[in-house]
C-alpha positions in Angstrom: -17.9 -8.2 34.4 -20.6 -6.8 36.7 -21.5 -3.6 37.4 -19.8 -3.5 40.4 -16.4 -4.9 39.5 -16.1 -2.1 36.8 -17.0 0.4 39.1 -13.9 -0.3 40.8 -11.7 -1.2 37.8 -12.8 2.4 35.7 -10.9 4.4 38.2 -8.0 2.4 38.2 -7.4 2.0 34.2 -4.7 4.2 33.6 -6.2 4.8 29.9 -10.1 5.5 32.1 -9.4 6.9 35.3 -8.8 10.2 33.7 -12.0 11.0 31.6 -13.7 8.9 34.5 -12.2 11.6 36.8 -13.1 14.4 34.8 -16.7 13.3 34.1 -17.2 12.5 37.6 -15.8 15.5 38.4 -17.6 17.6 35.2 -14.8 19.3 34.4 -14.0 18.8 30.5 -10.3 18.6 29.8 -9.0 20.6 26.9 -6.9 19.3 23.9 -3.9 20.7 25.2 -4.5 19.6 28.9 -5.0 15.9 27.4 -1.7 16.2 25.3 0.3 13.3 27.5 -2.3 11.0 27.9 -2.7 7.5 25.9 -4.0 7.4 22.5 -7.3 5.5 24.2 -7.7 8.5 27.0 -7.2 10.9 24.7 -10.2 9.3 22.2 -12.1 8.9 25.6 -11.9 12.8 25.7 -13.1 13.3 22.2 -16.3 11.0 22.5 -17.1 13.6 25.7 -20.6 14.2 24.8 -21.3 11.1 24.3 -19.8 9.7 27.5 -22.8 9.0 30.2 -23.2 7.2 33.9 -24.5 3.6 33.4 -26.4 2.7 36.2 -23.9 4.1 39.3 -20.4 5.0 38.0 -20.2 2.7 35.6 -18.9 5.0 32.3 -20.4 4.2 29.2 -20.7 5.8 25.7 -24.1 6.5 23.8 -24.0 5.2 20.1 -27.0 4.7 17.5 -27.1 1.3 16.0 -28.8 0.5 12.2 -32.2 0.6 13.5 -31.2 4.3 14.9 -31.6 2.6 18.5 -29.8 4.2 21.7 -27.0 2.0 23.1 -24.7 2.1 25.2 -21.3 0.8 25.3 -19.4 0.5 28.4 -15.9 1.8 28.4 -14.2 -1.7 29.8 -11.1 -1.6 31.4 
């Protein structure tokens, strides 16, 4: 997928568009507030810090691979 076509897939995921919402948004969600979402949104929520802009409004999640490199995985819808 490009760049482009998730940036206008994210939003419409019903397990994304919420934590793409909120993040867009920066407004962090509480537990509670999450409670009857997806299991996937709600994992979405937990990884929050993690959770960064790849490129333009593409969501992605940082993660450290063996060689304690910076990645970054996109949330794909």
């Amino acid at each position: 997928m490009t760049d482009d076509t998730l940036r206008r897939a994210q939003p419409d995921d019903p397990d994304i568009a919420p934590v793409w919402g909120a993040k867009k948004a920066e407004i962090r969600w509480s537990a509670e507030e999450c409670s009857d979402f997806s299991t996937t949104t709600k994992q979405l929520f937990k990884q929050w810090d993690v959770l960064v802009w790849k490129g333009n409004e593409v969501l992605s999640r940082l993660w450290f691979d063996n060689n304690n490199q910076t990645r970054q995985q996109i949330a794909d819808p």
